[in-house]
Phi, psi and omega in degrees: 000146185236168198289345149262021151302305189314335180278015132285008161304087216227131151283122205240179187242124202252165197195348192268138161298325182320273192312320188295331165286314190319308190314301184302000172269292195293340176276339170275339174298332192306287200249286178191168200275350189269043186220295184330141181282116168312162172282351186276306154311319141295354151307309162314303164311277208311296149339294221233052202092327182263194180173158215248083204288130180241158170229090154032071188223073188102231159259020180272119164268102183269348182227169176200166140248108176237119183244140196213178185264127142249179170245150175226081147073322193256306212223167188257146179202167192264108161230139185303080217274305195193142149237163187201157177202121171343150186275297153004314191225037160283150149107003178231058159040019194277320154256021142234018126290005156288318190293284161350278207301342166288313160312309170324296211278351176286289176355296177269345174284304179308318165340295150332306228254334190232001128258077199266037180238108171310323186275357185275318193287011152293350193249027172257335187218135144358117268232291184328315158256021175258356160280311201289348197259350157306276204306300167314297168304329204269312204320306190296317166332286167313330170309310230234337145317308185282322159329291187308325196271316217272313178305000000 
């Protein structure tokens, strides 16, 4: 593969069973099917605050991101679980345009969490992700209610 091929890379944020088995394919061709994340957990993830990044080549999913919400007691974060990239299509910066693109989408969830004035975050972000970044604070909200009853 040569390096203008990538330009037709395109990273999309996956939400489908469809796609998420695609993950669970590519993670198990990575590593193994007992190292690989089930898919009822990237379901789950995906539900529930976190996200599954896939990266793109035509309709071939050659990359992947997986990210979920944690707690430490104080405070909520982004941990960061696995990347994987086809072996074929190492060595052409495909994870860390993974990377890139996780942080973008850690941003735009967190947002919501540090600007907490609705008309403002419509006119900084798109009505799609400021419902989606709505949805992410209550997830998180519930996390930390349930966090609470447990102590």
């Amino acid at each position: 593969m040569k390096q203008e091929e990538l330009t037709s890379l395109a990273i999309k944020n996956l939400h489908t069973v469809k796609d998420l088995e695609a993950v669970y394919e590519l993670e198990t061709r990575i590593w193994s099917a007992e190292e690989a994340v089930p898919v009822n957990h990237t379901v789950a993830t995906v539900k529930n605050g976190g996200f599954v990044l896939g990266a793109f080549l035509e309709e071939e999913l050659i990359g992947f991101q997986y990210s979920f919400p944690g707690f430490d007691g104080t405070k909520v974060y982004l941990c960061s679980h696995s990347l994987g990239v086809h072996e074929e299509y190492r060595a052409f910066g495909i994870g860390e345009k993974l990377k890139h693109a996780q942080k973008r989408q850690r941003l735009r969830k967190a947002m919501i969490l540090f600007r907490g004035h609705m008309t403002r975050l419509k006119r900084l972000m798109p009505i799609s992700i400021c419902i989606n970044s709505v949805r992410y604070a209550l997830n998180i909200l519930k996390m930390l209610m349930v966090k609470c009853q447990t102590i």
